[in-house]
N, CA, C and O of each residue as an XYZ file, in Angstrom:
400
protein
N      33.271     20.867      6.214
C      32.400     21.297      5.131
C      31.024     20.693      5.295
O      30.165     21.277      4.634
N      30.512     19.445      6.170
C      29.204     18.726      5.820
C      28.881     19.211      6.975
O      27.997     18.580      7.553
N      29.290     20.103      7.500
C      28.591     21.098      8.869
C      28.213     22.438      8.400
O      27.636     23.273      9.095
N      28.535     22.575      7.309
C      28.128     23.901      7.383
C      27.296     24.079      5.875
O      26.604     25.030      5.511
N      27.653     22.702      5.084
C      26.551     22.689      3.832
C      25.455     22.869      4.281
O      25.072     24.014      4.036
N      24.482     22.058      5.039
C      23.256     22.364      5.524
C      22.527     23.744      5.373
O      21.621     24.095      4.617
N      23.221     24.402      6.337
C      23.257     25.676      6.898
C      23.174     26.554      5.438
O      22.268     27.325      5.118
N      24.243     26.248      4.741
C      24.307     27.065      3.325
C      23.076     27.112      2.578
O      22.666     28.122      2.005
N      22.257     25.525      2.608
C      21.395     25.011      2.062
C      19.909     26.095      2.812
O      19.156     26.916      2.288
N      20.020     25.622      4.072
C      18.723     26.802      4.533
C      18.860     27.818      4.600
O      17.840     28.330      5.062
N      20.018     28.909      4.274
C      20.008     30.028      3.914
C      19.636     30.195      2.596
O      19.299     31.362      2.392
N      19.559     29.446      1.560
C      18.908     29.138      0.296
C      20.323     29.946     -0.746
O      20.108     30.595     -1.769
N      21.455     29.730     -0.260
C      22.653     30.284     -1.524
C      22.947     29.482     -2.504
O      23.407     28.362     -2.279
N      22.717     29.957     -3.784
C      23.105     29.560     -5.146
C      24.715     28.896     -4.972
O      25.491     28.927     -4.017
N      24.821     28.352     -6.209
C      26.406     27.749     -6.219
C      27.331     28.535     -6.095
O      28.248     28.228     -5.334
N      27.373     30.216     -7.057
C      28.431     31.229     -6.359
C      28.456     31.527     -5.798
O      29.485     32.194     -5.691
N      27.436     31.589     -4.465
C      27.916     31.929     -3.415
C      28.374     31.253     -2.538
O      28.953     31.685     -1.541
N      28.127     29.897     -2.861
C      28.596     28.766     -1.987
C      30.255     28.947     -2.517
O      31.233     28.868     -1.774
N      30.278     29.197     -3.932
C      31.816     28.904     -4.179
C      32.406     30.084     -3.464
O      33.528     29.871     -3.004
N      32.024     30.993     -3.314
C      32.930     32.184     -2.698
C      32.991     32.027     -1.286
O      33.907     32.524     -0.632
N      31.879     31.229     -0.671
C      31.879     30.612      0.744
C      33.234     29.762      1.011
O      33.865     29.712      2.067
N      33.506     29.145     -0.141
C      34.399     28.226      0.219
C      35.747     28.715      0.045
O      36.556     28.621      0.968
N      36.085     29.292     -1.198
C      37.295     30.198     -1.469
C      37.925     30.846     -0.225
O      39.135     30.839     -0.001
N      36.859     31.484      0.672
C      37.052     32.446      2.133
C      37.329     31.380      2.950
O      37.983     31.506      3.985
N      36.831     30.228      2.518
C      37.449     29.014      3.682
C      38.740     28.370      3.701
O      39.178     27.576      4.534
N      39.537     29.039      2.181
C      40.628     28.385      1.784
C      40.883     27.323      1.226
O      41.983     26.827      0.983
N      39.316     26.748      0.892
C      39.366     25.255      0.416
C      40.393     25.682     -1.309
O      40.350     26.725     -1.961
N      41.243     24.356     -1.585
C      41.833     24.611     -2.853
C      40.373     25.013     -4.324
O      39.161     24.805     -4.272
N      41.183     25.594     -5.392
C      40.365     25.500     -6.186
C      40.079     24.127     -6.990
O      39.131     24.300     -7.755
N      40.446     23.211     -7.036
C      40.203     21.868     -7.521
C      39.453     21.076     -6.938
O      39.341     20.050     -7.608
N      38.566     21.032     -5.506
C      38.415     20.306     -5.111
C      36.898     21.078     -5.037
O      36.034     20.439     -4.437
N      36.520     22.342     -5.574
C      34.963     23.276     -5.414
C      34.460     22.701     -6.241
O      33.355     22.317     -5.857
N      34.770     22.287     -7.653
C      33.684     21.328     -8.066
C      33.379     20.236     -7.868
O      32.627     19.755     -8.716
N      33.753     19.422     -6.809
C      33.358     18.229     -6.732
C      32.592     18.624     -5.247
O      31.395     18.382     -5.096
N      33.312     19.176     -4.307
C      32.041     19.705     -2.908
C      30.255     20.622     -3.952
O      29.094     20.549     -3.548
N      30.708     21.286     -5.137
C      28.872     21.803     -5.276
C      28.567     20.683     -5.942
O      27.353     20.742     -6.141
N      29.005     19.678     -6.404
C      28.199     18.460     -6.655
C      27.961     17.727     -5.782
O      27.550     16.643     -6.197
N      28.027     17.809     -4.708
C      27.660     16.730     -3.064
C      26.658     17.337     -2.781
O      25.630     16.742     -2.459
N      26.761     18.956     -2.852
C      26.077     20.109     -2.232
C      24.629     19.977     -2.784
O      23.641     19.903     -2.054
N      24.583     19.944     -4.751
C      23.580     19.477     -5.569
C      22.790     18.824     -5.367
O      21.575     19.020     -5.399
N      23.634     17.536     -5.015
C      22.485     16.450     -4.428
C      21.888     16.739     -2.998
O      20.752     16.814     -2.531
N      23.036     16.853     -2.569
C      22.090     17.448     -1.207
C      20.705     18.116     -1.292
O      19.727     17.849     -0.595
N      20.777     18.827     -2.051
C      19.830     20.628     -2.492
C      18.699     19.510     -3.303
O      17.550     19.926     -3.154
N      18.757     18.286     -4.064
C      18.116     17.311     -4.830
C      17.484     16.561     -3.850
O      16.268     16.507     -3.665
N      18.438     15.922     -3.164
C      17.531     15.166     -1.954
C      16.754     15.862     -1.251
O      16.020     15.152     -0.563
N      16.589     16.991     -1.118
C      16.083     17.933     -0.201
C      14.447     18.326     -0.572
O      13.537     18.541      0.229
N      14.397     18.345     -2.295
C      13.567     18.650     -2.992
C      12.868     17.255     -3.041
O      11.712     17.405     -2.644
N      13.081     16.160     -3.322
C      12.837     15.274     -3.762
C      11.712     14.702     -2.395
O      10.639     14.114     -2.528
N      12.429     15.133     -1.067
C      11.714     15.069      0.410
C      10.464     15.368      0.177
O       9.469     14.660      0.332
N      10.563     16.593     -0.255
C       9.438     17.430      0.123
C       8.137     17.539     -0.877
O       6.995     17.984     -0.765
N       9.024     16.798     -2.076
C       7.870     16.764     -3.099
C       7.034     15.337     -2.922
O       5.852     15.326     -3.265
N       7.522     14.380     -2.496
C       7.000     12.602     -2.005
C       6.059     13.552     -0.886
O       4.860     13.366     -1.090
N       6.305     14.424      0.130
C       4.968     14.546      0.782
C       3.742     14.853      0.326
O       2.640     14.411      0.651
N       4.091     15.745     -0.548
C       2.912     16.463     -1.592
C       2.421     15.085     -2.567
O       1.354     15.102     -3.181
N       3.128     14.205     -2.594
C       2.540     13.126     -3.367
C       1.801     12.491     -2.692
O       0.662     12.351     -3.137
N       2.097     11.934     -1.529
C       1.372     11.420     -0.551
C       0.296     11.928      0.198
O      -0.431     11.168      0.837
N       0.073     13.572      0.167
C      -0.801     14.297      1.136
C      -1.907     14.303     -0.637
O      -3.055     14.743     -0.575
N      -1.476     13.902     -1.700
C      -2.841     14.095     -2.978
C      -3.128     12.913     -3.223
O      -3.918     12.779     -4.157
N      -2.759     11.935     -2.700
C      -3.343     10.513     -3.320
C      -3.992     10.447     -1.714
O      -3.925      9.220     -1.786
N      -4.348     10.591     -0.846
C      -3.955     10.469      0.393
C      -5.938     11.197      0.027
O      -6.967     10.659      0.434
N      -5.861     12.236     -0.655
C      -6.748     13.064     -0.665
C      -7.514     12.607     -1.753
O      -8.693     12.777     -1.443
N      -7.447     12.225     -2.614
C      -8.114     10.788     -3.623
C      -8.429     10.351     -2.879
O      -9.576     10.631     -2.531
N      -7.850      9.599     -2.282
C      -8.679      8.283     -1.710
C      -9.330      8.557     -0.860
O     -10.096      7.766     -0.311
N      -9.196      9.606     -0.585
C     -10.791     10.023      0.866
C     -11.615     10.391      0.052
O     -12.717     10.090      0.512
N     -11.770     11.110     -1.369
C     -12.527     11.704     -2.483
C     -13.412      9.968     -2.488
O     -14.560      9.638     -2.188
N     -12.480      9.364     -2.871
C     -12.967      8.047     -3.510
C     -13.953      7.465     -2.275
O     -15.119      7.754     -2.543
N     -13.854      6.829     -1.170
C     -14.286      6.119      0.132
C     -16.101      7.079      0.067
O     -17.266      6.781     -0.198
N     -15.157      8.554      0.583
C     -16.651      9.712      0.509
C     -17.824      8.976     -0.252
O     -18.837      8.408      0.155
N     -17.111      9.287     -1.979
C     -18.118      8.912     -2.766
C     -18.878      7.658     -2.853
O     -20.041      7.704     -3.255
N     -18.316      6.492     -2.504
C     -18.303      5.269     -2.482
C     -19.941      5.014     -1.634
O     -20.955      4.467     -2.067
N     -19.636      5.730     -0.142
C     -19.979      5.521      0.702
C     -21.386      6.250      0.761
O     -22.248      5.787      1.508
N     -21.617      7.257      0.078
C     -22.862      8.473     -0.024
C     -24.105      7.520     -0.875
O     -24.060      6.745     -1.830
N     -24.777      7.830     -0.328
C     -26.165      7.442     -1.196
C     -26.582      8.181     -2.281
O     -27.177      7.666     -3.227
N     -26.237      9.687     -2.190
C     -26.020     10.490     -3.220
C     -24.924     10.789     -3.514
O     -23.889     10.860     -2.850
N     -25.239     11.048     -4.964
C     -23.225     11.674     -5.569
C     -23.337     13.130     -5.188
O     -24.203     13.908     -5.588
N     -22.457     13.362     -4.456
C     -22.131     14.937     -4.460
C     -20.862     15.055     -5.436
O     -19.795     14.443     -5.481
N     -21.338     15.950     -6.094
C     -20.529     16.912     -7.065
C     -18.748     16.980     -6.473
O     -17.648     16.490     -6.727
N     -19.312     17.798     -5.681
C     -18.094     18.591     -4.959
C     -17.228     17.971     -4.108
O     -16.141     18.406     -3.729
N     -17.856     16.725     -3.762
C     -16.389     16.078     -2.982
C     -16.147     15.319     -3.982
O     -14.985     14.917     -3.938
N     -17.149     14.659     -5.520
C     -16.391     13.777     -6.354
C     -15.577     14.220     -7.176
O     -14.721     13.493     -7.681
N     -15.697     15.478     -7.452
C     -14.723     16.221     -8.620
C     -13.833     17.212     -7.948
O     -12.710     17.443     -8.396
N     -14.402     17.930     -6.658
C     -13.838     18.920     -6.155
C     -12.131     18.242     -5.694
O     -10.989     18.382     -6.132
N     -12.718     17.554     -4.694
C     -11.265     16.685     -3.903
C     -10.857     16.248     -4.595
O      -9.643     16.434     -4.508
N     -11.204     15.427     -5.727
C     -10.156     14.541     -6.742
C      -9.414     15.254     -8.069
O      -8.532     14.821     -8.810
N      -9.937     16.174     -8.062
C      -9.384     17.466     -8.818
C      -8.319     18.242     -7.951
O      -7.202     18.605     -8.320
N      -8.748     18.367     -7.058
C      -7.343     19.143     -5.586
C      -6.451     18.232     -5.722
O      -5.470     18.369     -6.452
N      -6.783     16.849     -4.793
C      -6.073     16.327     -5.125
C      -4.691     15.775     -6.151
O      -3.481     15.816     -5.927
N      -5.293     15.376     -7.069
C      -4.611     15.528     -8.987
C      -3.647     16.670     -8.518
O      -2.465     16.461     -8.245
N      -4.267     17.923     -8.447
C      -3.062     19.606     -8.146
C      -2.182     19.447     -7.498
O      -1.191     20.077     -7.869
N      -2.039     18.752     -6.483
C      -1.350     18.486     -5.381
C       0.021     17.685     -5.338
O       1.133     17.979     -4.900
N      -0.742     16.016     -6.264
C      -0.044     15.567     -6.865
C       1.281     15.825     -7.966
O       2.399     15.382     -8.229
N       0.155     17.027     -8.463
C       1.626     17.260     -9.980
C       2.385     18.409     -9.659
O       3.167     19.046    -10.364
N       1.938     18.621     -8.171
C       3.061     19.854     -7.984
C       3.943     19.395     -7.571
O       5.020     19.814     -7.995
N       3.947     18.292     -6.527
C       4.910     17.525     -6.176
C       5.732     16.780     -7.166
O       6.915     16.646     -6.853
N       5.285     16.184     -8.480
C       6.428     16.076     -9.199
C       6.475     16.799    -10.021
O       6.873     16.292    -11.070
N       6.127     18.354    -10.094
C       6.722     19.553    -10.467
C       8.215     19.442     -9.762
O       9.368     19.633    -10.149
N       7.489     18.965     -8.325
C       9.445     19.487     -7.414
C      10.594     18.519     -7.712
O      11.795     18.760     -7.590
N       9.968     17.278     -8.161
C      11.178     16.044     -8.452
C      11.572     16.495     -9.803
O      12.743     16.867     -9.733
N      11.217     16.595    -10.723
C      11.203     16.948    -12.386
C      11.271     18.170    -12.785
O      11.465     18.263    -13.998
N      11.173     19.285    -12.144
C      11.342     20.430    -12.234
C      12.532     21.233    -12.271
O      12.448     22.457    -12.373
């Protein structure tokens, strides 16, 4: 079964179809709810990956907003509000994906 969850996982199938995946595998019926709760987290950890990058690629993008500005003799507008405003977006989409 932890060979072929993956696989289930990047084909992107919901829990009934995973359960009917498994039924065709003969797995008993007592033991399908405790494999889509492994599966869950799996599908959780998975999300949770991908949203820490998006956290890291917007603070990541702050702080170049920030250095830029720091560093300019003039304030530009657009890299002080533009990037740190992207940034911020970037950020809360990513824990859109943890909290979501």
């Amino acid at each position: 079964m932890s060979e072929v969850a993956p696989e289930w996982l990047q084909k992107g199938l919901d829990n009934t179809q995973i359960k009917a995946e498994l039924i065709n595998k003969g797995i008993d019926e007592r033991d399908i709810p405790e494999m889509l709760k492994e599966i869950s987290k799996m599908r959780h950890s998975r999300n949770v990956t991908s949203a820490l990058y998006f956290i890291l690629a917007g603070a990541f993008l702050c702080l170049i907003s920030c250095i830029i500005t720091l560093m300019s003799a003039q304030t530009n507008a657009v890299v002080l509000y533009g990037l740190t405003s992207l940034g911020i977006v970037i950020i809360f989409v990513g824990l859109y994906k943890i909290f979501g």
